[in-house]
N, C-alpha and C positions, 0 to 999 in steps of 0.2 A: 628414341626414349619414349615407353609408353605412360600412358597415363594411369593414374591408381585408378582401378576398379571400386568396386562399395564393398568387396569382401578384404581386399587391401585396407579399407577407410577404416572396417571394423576393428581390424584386428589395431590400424595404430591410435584409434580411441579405445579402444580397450586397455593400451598400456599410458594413454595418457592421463588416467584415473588420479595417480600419482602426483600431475600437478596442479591442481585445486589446490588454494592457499597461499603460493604463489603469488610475488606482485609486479606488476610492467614495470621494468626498469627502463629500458631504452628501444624504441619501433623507428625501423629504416627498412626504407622503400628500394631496393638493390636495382629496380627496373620496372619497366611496366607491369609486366605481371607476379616481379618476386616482392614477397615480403616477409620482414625476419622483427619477431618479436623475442625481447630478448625478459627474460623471469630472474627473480634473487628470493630467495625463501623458502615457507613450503619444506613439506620432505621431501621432495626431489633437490633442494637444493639450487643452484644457476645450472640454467638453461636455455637453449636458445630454439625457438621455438619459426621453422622455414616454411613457408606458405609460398607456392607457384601457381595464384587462380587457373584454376582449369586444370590441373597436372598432378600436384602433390602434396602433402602436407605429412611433417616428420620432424623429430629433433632432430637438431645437427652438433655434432661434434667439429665440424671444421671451421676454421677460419676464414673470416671473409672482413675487408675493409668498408670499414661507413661511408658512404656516399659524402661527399665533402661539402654537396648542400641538399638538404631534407626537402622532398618534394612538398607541394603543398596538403595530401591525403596525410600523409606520414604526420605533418604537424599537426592537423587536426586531429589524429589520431593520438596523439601526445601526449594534447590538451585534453581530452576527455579519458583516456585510458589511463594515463600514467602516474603510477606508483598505486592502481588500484588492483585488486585482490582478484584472483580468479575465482569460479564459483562453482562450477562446473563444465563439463568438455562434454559432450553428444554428437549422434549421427544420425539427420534427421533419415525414419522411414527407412532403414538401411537403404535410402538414395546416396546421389555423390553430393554431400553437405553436413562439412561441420559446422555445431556452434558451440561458441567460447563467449560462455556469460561472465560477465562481469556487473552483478546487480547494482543497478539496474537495465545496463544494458545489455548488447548483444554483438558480437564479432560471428557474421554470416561467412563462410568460408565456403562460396559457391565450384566445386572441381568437375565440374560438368560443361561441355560445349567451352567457349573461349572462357570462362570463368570471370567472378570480380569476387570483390571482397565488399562485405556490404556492412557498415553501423547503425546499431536498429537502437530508436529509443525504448525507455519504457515501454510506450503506447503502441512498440510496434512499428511507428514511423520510419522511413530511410531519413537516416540524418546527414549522410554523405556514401559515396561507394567509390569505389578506387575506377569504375570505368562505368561508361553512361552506354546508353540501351536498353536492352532486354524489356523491347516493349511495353518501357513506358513501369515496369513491375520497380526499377529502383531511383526512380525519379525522387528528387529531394522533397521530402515533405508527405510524399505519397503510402498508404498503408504497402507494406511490403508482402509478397506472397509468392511462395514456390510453383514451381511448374508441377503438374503430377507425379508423383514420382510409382513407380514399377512395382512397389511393393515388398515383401519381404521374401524369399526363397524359403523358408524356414514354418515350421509350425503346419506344413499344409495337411487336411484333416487326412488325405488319401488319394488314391488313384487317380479317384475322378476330379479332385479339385486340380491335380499337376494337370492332367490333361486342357483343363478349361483353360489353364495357365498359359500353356505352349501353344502359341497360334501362325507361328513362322511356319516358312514351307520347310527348312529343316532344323532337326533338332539341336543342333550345333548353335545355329540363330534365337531359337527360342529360348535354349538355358542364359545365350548372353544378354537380350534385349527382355525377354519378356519376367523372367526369373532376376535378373541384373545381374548375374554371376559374372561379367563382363568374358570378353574373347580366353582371355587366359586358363580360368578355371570352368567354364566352358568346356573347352578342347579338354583339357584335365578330367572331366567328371565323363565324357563320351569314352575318354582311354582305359580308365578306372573299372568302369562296368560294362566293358566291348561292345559299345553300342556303334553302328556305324555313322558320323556326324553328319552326313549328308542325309542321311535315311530322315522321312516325315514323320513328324511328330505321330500322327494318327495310326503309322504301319508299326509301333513300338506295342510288345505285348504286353501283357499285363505285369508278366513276372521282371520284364525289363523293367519297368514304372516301377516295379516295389525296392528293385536294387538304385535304382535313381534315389527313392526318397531315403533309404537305408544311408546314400553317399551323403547326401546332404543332410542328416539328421549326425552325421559324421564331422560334416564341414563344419555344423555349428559349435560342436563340441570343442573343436581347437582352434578356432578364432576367438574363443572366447576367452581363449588364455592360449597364445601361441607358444609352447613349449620348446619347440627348436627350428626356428624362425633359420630359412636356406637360403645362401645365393649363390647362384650360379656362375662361373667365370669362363672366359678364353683367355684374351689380351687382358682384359677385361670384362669387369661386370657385364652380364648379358640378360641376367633375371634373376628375381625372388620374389619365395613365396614364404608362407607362415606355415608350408609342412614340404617335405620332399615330394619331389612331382613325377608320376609314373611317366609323365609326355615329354618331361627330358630324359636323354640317357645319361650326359654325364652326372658323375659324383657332386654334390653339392659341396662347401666349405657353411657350418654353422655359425648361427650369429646369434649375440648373445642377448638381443632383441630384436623383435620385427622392422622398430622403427632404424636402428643402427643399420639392418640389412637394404634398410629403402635409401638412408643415408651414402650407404656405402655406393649403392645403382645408382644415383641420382647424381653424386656428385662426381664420380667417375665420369659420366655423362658431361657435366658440367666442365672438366677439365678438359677433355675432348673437344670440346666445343671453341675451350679458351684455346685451346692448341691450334684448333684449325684457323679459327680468326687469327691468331699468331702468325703463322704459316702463311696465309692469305694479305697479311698487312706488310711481311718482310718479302714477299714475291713483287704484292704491288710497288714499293719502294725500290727494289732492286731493277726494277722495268723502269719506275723516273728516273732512277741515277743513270741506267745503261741509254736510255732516249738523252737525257741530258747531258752524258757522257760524247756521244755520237754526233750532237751538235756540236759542242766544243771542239771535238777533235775534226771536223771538219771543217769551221770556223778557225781555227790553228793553218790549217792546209792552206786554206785561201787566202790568209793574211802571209803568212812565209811563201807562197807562192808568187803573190802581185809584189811583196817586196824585192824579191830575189827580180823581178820582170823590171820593175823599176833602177834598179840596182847596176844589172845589166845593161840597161837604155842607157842611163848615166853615163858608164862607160864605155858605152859605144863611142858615143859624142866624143868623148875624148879623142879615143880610135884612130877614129877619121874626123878630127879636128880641121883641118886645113879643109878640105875636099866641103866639110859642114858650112865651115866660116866663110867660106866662097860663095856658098848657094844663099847663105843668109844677106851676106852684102849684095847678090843679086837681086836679090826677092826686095829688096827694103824699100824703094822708088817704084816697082811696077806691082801689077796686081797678078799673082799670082794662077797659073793655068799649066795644064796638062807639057804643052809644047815649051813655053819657057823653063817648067822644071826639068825636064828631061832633057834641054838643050845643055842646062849649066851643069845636069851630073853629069854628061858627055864630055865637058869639057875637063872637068879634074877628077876622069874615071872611075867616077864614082859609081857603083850598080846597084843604083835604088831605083824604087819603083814608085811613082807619086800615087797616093790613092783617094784623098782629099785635100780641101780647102774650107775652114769653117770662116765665113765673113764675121759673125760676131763674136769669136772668140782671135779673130786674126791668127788661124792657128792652122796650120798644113802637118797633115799625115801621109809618113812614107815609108816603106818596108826596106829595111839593111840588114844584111847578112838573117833573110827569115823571119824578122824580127820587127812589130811596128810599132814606129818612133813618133812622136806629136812634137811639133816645136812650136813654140811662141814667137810669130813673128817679130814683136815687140821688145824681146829680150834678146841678151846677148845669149853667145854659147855655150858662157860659164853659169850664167843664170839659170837658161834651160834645163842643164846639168844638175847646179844647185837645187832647185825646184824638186827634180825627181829626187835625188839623195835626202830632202825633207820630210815629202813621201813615204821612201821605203821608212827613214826611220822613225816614222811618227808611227806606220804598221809595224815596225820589229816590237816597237813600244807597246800594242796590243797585243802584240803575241808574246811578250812576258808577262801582262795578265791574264793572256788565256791559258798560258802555260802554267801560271799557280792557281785557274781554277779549273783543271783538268786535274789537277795534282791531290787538290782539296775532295774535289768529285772522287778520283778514286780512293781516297780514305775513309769517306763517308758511305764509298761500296761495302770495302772491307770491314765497315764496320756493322755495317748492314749486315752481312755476311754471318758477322761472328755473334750475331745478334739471339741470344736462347732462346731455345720455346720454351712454354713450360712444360715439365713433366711431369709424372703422377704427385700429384701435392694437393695439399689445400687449396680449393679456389680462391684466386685473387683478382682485384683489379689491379689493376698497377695503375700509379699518378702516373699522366703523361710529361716527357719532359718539355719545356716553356722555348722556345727560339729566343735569341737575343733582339730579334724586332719586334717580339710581341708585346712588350714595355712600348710600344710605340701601335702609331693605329698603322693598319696593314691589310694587303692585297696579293694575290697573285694573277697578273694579267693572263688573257685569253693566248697571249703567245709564250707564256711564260718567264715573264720577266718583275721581281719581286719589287713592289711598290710600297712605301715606306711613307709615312707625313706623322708630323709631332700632332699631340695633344694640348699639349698649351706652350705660353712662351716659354717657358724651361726646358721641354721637349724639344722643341724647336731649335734650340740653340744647342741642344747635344745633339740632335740629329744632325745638323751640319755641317758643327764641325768636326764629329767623330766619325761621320759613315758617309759625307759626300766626296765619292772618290775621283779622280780626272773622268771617267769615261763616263760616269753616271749623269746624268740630266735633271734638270730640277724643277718644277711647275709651281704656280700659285695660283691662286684666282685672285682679280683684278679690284678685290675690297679690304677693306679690316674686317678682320675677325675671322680669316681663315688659314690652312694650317701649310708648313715650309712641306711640300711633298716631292718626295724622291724617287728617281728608276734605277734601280741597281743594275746596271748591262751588264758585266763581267765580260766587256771587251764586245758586245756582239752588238749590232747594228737596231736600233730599235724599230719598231715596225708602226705606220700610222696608228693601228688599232691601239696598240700599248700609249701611244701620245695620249689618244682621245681620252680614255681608260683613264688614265692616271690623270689628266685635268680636271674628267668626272668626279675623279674622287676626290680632287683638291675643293671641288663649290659642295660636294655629300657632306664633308665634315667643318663645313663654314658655318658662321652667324646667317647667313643668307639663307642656309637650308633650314637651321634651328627655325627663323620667321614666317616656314612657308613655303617659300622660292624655291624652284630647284633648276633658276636657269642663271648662269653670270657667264660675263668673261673673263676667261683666263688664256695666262700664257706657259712659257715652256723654253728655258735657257739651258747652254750649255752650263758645265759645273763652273769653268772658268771667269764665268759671267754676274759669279757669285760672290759678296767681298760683305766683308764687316768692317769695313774701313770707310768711314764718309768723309766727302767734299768739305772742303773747308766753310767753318758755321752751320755743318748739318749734323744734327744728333741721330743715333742708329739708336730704337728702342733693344729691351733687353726682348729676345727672340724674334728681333725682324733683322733684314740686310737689306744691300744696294746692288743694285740690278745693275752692271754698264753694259752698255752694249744695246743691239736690236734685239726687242723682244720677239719673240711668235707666237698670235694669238692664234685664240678660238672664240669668236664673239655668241653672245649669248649659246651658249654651252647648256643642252639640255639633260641633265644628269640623272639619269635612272637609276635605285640602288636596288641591288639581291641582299639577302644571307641564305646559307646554305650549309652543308655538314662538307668540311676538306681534311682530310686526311691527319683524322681525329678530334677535330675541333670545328668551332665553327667558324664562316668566314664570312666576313659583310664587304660590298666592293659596288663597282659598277655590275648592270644588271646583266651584261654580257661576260663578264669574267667568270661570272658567279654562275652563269645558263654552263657554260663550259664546262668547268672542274668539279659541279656538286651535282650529284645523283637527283637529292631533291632540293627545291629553294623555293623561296617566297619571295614575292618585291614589297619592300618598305617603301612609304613615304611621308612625308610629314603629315602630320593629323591632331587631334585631341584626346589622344590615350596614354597614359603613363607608360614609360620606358619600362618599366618593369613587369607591367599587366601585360605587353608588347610579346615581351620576352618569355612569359609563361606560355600565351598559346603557341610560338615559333616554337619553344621546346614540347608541345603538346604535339604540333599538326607534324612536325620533323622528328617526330621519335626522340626526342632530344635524352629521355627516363634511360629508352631501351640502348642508345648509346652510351650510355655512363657520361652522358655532357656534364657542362658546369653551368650553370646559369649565370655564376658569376661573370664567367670568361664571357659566353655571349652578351652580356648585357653593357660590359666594355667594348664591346666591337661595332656596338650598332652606332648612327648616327645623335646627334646631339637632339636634344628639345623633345618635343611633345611625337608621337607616332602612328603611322597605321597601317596595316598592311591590307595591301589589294587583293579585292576578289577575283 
């Protein structure tokens, strides 16, 4: 998508004459560099008026959704533009720069190099700019001043002034850069009068030079009122201009302004764009579910596998009951070796094969029928038995929750799947949709496993007892004032890193970090271990519980926190989760800066504009108290 040239600027200042009179109704900042002012009045009547620093500027006719929180430029811009009149519309220098007075001020609309948008007081002064640079020229407070601009193409006395004009090694370069005709009409004006574009400016004859100036004494003529403003299509938009172009061959389709035909190429553009990021966020999705597909179903295999092995041993035993019950009333008085076991399966033809003895488990290993069997010296042989059949079904027990979240996993494929792009339309954003744990604060661990803790005792008490399931795990840190946190395993074995991880996170969103601190101890129970039931004479506050059981600590626990952008949102967690799954991140730590100063530069230094984040949403995700982030 190219950017307007100064003969494009002209022409849609030219039609913008029209809205002078005009007054700000509402200015939204769409992204770093878009911005959409929107007019009511005037004889143009409502309009909505698109600005892309650096790139474009045009009415638009299309639809686009307000930003659900107004950056901080945008409201500046609010407070001093809004509901005020427009006064006139200009192009300074025919360089790339409009200006939209609004006396007494100024809306600078820089579309040259990466662009900004700049508000000039009375005096001239930058009173704010939508991006900072440009050497020191839009610094707040500082008299504002353009780069040189190229000059005019137009009005030149004669031969010898174009010549002075043109100082590229070809003429192609000199109509673009030195004349400003930019690459487009450029190539267009060398097609026009068969001049070869490579050829040096100096090897051009005289009479060549006189049909140059003839073209552009041409150009000025119908920029100045573009009559049948063209654009060009394949699929799609491909080009337009404000006359038909000898350097395309195909047929134009006309438009019924210049600025509607810049509309039409931009936003086509625009939709393209939406499309492919569409395309790019339902592939990356469909690669998590198929990765997290792959685990489960693998995880499924090993749990029906060791249960079915368990299963079997059990009935082994039974089997060969007698021949068992022999060996074990042997074994029970002497200590167990090679030559004793092999004497007593000798004796009631048993053909097993001894292959250990564990001393502190009292527990021998021996292969039957291919197959190898552990017995508990200490138990009998229905115990033995027993034991494995508890086993197997404590594993069949995981693998009917891995089987309902392989089941969930592939619906959330198929839904992925059938998930629209969008198609030629209106640009939109679309609101993302909200998870069911993001009402709670949240994680995703470095091995992938979803970590969950309340925000206050209310939270707390619904997180526990709505979403801690048998297999899940539960951690605290070892003070008051921090939050019930959860690991959702859906059956799969959790990993040290995800323990540490999720404790980290249980002291990130305590009163202990809020002070400062970011070291405590914490521990780490099964879900089982979890009761709201207290001892007799003990009171259970509203959002705590009772712990039985052995805990497992982590003593002093050093917690490092990220936030980062995850798969469309932002994500705050321990600072390895976070190094993991987010492209870019910052480390938080406690400090002396308002949470919400915090969260301006995170959405600043993280593109947080150009992703359509929410600030809202980051600002509930970071940790509690005062903030900073590291250099």
């Amino acid at each position: 998508m190219r950017e307007m040239h100064a003969v494009d600027i002209n022409c849609i200042v030219s039609e913008l004459k029209n809205l002078p009179g005009a007054r700000v109704d509402k200015i939204y900042q769409d992204s770093r560099d878009v911005m959409r002012i929107r007019f009511y009045g005037g004889s143009q009547g409502r309009a909505e008026l698109l600005i892309e620093a650096g790139r474009r500027i045009h009415l638009t006719q299309f639809r686009r959704k307000a930003p659900k929180t107004p950056t901080s430029f945008a409201m500046f811009l609010r407070k001093h533009l809004g509901n005020k009149a427009l006064t006139d519309v200009s192009q300074s220098d025919f360089d790339r720069v409009v200006i939209l007075e609004f006396h007494p001020l100024r809306l600078v609309v820089e579309l040259f190099s990466r662009g900004n948008i700049v508000l000039l007081s009375a005096d001239g002064e930058v009173m704010l700019s939508m991006k900072k640079g440009g050497h020191g020229r839009v610094e707040k407070g500082s008299s504002y001043s353009l780069p040189e601009p190229p000059g005019s193409p137009f009005g030149l006395s004669g031969v010898s002034e174009l010549r002075e004009r043109l100082g590229r090694e070809d003429i192609v370069r000199s109509l673009a850069v030195d004349l400003g005709l930019g690459r487009l009409y450029a190539n267009e004006a060398c097609i026009s009068i068969d001049i070869d574009k490579h050829a040096s400016p100096e090897r051009i004859t005289d009479e060549q030079a006189e049909r140059l100036l003839a073209w552009l004494d041409r150009l000025e003529e119908v920029i100045a009122d573009p009559e049948q403003p063209v654009i060009y299509r394949d699929e799609r938009p491909v080009e337009y201009a404000p006359f038909k172009l000898d350097s395309m061959e195909k047929e134009p389709e006309t438009s019924e302004s210049f600025n509607q035909a810049a509309d039409l190429y931009y936003s086509a553009e625009e939709r393209s764009e939406i499309r492919q990021e569409a395309e790019e966020v339902k592939r990356e999705r469909l690669q998590k579910l198929e990765k997290r597909l792959h685990i489960q179903t693998t995880q499924l295999s090993h749990l029906t596998d060791t249960s079915d092995k368990l299963r079997e041993g059990a009935d082994m035993l039974f089997a060969h009951y007698t021949q068992i019950q022999h060996i074990l009333t042997g074994l029970s008085d002497v200590q167990p070796d090679l030559d004793t076991f092999e004497r007593l399966a000798s004796q009631v033809q048993l053909d097993a094969q001894f292959r250990a003895y564990d001393p502190r488990t009292d527990t021998i290993t021996f292969l039957l029928d291919d197959s190898k069997i552990s017995l508990d010296l200490g138990k009998s042989l229905e115990e033995n038995a027993g034991k494995l059949y508890t086993k197997a079904k404590d594993l069949e027990t995981k693998a009917e929750g891995a089987e309902k979240s392989i089941a969930l996993t592939r619906m959330e494929m198929k839904r992925a799947q059938r998930l629209e792009i969008p198609a030629q339309g209106a640009p939109q954003s679309k609101d993302r949709k909200r998870e069911w744990y993001e009402k709670f604060r949240w994680f995703v661990s470095s091995n992938d496993f979803l970590v969950i803790a309340g925000r206050d005792a209310k939270s707390n008490e619904i997180l526990v007892r709505r979403h801690l399931e048998r297999d899940d795990l539960y951690a605290h840190a070892d003070i008051q004032g921090a939050p019930s946190t959860i690991i959702k395993t859906e059956g799969r074995d959790v990993t040290d890193a995800t323990l540490l991880e999720a404790c980290a996170f249980a002291v990130i969103h305590s009163s202990i970090w809020k002070s400062g601190t970011t070291a405590a101890d914490v521990y780490w129970v099964n879900s089982d271990q979890v009761t709201k039931q207290p001892t007799s004479g003990e009171f259970v506050a509203k959002g705590a519980f009772v712990i039985r059981g052995e805990r497992n600590y982590f003593h002093n626990l050093e917690a490092r926190c990220g936030v980062g952008w995850y798969d469309g949102r932002f994500m705050c967690g321990p600072l390895e989760a976070v190094a993991e799954h987010c492209e870019g991140y910052l480390e938080i730590t406690p400090g002396y800066r308002k949470k919400s100063d915090v969260a301006k530069e995170i959405m600043q230094r993280l593109d947080g504009e150009k992703r359509n984040a929410d600030l809202d949403q980051l600002i509930q995700v970071l940790p509690p108290g005062q903030l900073a982030i590291r250099s």
